[in-house]
N, C-alpha and C positions, 0 to 999 in steps of 0.2 A: 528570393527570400531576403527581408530586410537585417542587415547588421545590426547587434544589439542598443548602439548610437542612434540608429534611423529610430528603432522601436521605441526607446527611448523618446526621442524628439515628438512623437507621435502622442505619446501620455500626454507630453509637458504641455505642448499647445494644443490638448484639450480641456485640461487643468485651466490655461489659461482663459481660455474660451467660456468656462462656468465661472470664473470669478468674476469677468469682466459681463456674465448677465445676473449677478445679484446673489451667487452660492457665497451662504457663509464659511461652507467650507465643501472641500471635494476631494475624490481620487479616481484615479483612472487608471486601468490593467490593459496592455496588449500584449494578445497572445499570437503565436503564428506555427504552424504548424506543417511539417510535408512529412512524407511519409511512401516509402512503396513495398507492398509487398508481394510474396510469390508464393503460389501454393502447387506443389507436386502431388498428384494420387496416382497409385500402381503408375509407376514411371513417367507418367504425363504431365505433361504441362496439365495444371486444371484452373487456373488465375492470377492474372498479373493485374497489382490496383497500384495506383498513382494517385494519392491524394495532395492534394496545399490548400490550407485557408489560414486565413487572416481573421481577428473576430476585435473588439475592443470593447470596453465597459469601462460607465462614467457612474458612479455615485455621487449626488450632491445633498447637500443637507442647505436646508432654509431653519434656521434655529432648529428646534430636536425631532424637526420633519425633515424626511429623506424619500429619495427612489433612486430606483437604477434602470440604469437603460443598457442597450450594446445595439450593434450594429459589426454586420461584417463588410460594410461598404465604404470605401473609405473613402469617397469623396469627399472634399471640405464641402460641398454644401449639403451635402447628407448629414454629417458628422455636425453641422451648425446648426441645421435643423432638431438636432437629437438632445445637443441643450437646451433647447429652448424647449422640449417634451419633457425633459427632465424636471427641468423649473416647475412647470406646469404640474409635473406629476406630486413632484415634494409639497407644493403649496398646499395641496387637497389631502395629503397621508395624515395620519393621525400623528398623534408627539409620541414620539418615545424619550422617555428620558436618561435610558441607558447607550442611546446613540451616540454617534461621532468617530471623530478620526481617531487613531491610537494618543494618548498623551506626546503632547509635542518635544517635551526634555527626554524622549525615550527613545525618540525615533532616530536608523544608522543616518549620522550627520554625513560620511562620505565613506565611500566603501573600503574596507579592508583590504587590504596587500594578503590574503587569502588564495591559494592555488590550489581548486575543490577537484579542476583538471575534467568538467564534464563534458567537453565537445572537443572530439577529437579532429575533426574537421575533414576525415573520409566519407566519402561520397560514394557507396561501391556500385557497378553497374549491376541491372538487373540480370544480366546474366551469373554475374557470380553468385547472388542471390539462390537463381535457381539451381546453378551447380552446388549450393551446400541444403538446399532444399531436399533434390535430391537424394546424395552424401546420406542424407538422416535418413530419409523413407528405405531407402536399397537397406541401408545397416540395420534396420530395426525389421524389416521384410528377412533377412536371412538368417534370424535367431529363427531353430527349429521352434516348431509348433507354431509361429505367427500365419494366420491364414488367410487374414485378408485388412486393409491398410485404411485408415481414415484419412492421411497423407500426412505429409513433410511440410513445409514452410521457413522461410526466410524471410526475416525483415530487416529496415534501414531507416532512420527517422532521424531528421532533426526541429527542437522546437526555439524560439525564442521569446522570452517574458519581458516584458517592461512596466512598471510601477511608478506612477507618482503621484504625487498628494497637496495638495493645496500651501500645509504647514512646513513646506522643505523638504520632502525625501523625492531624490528621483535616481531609479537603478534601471539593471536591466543584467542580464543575462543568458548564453543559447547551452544547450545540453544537446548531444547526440543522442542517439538510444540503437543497439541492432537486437536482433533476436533468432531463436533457430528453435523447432519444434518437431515433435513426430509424433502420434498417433497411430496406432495399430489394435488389430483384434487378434483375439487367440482362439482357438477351438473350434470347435461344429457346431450348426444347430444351435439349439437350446441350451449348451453348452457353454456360448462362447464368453471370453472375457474381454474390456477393453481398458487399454491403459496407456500413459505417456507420458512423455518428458520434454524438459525445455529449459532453454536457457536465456539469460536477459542482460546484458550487457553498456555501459554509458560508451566505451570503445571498441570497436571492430575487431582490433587484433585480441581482445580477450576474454573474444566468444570460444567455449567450449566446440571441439572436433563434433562435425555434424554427423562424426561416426561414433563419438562417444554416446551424444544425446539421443542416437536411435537404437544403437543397442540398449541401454537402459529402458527403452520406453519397452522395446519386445519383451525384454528379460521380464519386468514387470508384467505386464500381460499375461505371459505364461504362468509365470508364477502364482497368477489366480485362478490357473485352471484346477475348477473339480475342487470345490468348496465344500467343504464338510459342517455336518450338525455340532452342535455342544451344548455345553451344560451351562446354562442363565444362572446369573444371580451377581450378586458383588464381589469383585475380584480387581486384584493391578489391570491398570490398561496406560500400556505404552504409547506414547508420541512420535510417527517419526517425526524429521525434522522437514520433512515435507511439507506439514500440516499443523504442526507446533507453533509454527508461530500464528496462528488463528485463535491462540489463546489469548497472543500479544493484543491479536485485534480487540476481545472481548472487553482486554485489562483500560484501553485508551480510551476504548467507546466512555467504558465505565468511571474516567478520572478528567472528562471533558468539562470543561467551565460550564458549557449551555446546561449540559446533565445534573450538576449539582445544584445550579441556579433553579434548574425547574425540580426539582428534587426529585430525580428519575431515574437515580443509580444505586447499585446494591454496595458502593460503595460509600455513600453518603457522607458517613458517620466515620471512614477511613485514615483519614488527614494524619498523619503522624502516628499512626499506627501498624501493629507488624502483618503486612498481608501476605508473604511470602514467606519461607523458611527463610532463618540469617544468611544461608548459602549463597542467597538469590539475589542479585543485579541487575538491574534494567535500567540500559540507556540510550539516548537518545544523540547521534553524532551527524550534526548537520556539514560538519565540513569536512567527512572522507573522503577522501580523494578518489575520484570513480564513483562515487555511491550513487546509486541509483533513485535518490532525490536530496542530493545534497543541495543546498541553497545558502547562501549566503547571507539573504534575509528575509522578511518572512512577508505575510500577503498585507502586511501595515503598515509595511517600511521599519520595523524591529529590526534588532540584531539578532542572527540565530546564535545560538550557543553551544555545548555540550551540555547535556544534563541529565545527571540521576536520578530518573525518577523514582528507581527502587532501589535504594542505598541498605545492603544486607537486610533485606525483607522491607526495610521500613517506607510507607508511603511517604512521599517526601514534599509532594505538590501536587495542584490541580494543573492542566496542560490548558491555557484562555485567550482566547482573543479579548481586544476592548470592551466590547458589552458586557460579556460573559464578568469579565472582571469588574468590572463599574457596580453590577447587580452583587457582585460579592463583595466590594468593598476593599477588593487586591489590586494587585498591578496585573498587564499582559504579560502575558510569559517566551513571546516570540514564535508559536509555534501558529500563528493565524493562516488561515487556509483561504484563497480567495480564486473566485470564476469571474468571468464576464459577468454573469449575472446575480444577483443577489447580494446578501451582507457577506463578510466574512465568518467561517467556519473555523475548527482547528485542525489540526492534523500534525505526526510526526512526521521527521525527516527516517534515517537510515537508523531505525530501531531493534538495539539487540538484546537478549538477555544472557548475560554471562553464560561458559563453559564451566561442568562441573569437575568432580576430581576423579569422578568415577568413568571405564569405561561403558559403553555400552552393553559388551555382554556381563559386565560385573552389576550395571544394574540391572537386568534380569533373572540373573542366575539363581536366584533364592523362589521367584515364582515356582508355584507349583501348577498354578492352572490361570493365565491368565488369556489377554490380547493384546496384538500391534497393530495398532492402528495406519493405515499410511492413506484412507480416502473418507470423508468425511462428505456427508449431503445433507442439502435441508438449513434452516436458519432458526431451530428450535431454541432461542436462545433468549431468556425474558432479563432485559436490562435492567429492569426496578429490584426482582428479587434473586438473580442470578441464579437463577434456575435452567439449567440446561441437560437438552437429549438431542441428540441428531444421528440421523444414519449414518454409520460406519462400513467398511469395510476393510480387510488386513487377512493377518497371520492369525493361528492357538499359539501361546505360548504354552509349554508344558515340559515341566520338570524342568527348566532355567533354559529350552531351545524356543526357540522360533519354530513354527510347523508350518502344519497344513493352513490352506487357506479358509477363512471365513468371510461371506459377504453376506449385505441385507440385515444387518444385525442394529441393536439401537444403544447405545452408552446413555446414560445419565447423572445427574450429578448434580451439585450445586456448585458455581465458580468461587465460592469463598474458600469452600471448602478445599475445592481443588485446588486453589492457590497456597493454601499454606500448606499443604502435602507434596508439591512437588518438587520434585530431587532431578536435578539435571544433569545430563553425560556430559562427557569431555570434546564433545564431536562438533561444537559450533563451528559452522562454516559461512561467509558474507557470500549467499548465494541470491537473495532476494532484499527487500529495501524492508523486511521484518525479517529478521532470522533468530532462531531457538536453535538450542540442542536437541537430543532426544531425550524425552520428556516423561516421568513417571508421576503417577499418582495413585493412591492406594483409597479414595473413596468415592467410586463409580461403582452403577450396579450395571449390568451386561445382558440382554436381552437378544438370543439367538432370532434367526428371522423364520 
C-alpha cells in the first residue's frame, strides 16, 4: 500500500496530465483500500478474505462541460490514455451551468496541524483476527437459550485518500478501521429469534472485548423469544439508540443541497426554523479524534469544520457541495462527498445529537401502554412529504417497564411531526459515525403484525 505522499503524487500528476491536454479545469481522487477479514461459525473456521485495490478518478470540465472517468490500473499509459477519454467524453456532455470546481478563495490552502488520530498503524495477524472471532461466537453461543449461531467475525482495514484539484488544493490522508461481530439464533422451530451485535473501531486497541459484543448479541436474541399480540393504535414509541440514529439519517437526507435545489424535501420551507424541541442539538464534528470519519477536509478540497446544524431546535443550514450551492445561490459548506466516479455528493462527518437531562427509565416511566423499538426493516420512508412506516421490531412498554417482546409490527408517522416531539435520554454514547440517545416521541400510530 502506497504512503499518503505517494497517493498524493499520484492525483497531482494526473491533474497535471489534463491540464497539460486542454482541461479548463480538473480534480482527481485516489483511493486504496486493504482489508482482511475472518469469519467463525459454530467454532470453525468458515472464511478468511484478503482484499487490496487501488482505484483513481479524473473529472475534467471543458467550459461548463464535464466527465469523469477512473480506472484501477495504474499504469501511466493507461492512466494517459484515460485523459485523453476524458477530454473526449467532456467535449460531447451537454453544459451545465452549475458545474465546476468548489470556489477557489475557499479551498484548504495547506493542511492544518489538526491530530484527527485515525490510523493507528497496527497491522494484526489473521490469526488474532480469528481468536477474537471466535472470543465473540463462544460468548454469544453460551448465553442460555442461544441455539444455534450465524457466526463471529473480525476485521482489519486500512484505507488511503488523496485529492487534488487543478485550482491549488492537494491532500491526502490514511485511516485504519478494525471491527468484531456475532450473530446468533434463539429458540426452536418456528419459534426462533435472530439477533447481534458489533462493534467498529478507527484503533485496534479500542475495539470492545469480543466477549462483551457476543454476549450482547445472545442476551438480545433471547430476549425476543415468544413475542406477544397488542393493542394497535397511537401511542409513545421509544428509540433505542441502536437505531436512533436513523432518524439522523432521515434529517440530512432531508437538509441536503441537491434535495432542496430539486425541491424534494419535506423540509423545503425549513431554513431557520424550529424543527426540533429547543432541547435538541445536532452536530456535526469532523475532527474527533478516533472518529469513525473524521476528515480534515472534505471531497473539494474545503475545510471541514464543526457545525450546528440543529442549534436548540432551530434549522440553521442546508449541508452543499459546489453545484448544489451555485443552484442556490450560497456558498459550499465543506461537507462534499466524493468516489472515483461521478460528481460530488454530500455527506456528514461524525454526527451527533445531544444527550438529554432525563434518564432513560424516567423517560418512560409515565407510559402506560407503549413500544421500544431496537430493529427497524424496510425503507418506507417518502422524502418530499416525510411520511414514514417501516417494520419494527422490540419490547411492550406497560405501565412505565419495558416487557415482553413484540415483533412484525408497523410504526407510522410523519417525520416533521416526529421531530418536534422528540425528547432525548441522557445515554448518548460515540458508538457509531451517527449516534442519538434514546429517543422518544409521542405522535406514531402502532400497528401489531
Amino acid at each position: 500500500m502506497l504512503k499518503p505522499e505517494e497517493a498524493q503524487d499520484r492525483a497531482d500528476a494526473l491533474i497535471s496530465q489534463a491540464k497539460k491536454a486542454g482541461a479548463d479545469a480538473a480534480d482527481a481522487i485516489y483511493v486504496c483500500d486493504a482489508s482482511t477479514q475472518v469469519q467463525m461459525r459454530l467454532g470453525n473456521l468458515e472464511d478468511v478474505e484478503r482484499s487490496e485495490g487501488e482505484e483513481i478518478g479524473l473529472r475534467v470540465f471543458v467550459g461548463k462541460r464535464s466527465a469523469t472517468v477512473s480506472s484501477s490500473d495504474m499504469d501511466p499509459v493507461i492512466l494517459s490514455a484515460l485523459v485523453g477519454r476524458a477530454m473526449d467524453m467532456a467535449r460531447e456532455a451537454p453544459e451545465d451551468q452549475y458545474a465546476g470546481l468548489a470556489p477557489e478563495e475557499l479551498i484548504l490552502k495547506s493542511l492544518p496541524d489538526i491530530k484527527i488520530d485515525g490510523d493507528d498503524g497496527a497491522d494484526p495477524d489473521p490469526a488474532i483476527l480469528r481468536e477474537i472471532a471466535l472470543k465473540a461466537e463462544d460468548a454469544a453461543r453460551a448465553v442460555e437459550g442461544v441455539t444455534n449461531s450465524e457466526g463471529g467475525g473480525a476485521s482489519a482495514g486500512r484505507s488511503i485518500v488523496a485529492l487534488a484539484t487543478s485550482h491549488g488544493f492537494s491532500g491526502a490522508y490514511s485511516t485504519s478501521g478494525y471491527g468484531c461481530h456475532a450473530s446468533v439464533i434463539a429458540g426452536q422451530g418456528n419459534a426462533m429469534e435472530r439477533d447481534y451485535a458489533y462493534d467498529s473501531k478507527r484503533h485496534f486497541t479500542d475495539l470492545d472485548t469480543p466477549e462483551a459484543i457476543g454476549k450482547e448479541a445472545g442476551e438480545r436474541a433471547v430476549a425476543r423469544l415468544n413475542p406477544v399480540d397488542f393493542k394497535s393504535g397511537a401511542m409513545p414509541v421509544i428509540f433505542d439508540p441502536r437505531i436512533s440514529n436513523s432518524l439522523l439519517g432521515h434529517f440530512i437526507g432531508a437538509i441536503a443541497g441537491s434535495a432542496i435545489a430539486r425541491k424534494t424535501s419535506f423540509l423545503l420551507d425549513a431554513l431557520d426554523t424550529q424543527v426540533f424541541d429547543s432541547a435538541i442539538n445536532i452536530i456535526d464534528c469532523p475532527h474527533r479524534k478516533r472518529g469513525l470519519r473524521s476528515k480534515i477536509f472534505d471531497g473539494e478540497g474545503l475545510p471541514t469544520a464543526k457545525t450546528k446544524l440543529i442549534d436548540n431546535g432551530r434549522l440553521t443550514q442546508w449541508i452543499m457541495e459546489s453545484a448544489s450551492a451555485r443552484q442556490l445561490g450560497l456558498q459550499p459548506t465543506g461537507h462534499a462527498s466524493r468516489g472515483v466516479g461521478g460528481a460530488p455528493g454530500v455527506s456528514v462527518t461524525n454526527l451527533h445529537m445531544n444527550a438529554g437531562s432525563v434518564s432513560k427509565a424516567d423517560l418512560i416511566k409515565d407510559i402506560k401502554h407503549g413500544v421500544y423499538i431496537t430493529e427497524l426493516i424496510g425503507q418506507g420512508v417518502n422524502p418530499v412529504t416525510g411520511d414514514y412506516s417501516r417494520g419494527a421490531g422490540g419490547f411492550l412498554i406497560t405501565d412505565g417497564e419495558i416487557g415482553a417482546p413484540v415483533s412484525e409490527i408497523t410504526i407510522a408517522g410523519n417525520l416533521k411531526a416526529m421531530f418536534a416531539s422528540l425528547i432525548a435520554a441522557d445515554d448518548l454514547e460515540y458508538r457509531y459515525a451517527i449516534n442519538a440517545p434514546t429517543l422518544r416521541t409521542d405522535s406514531m400510530t402502532v400497528a401489531g403484525g
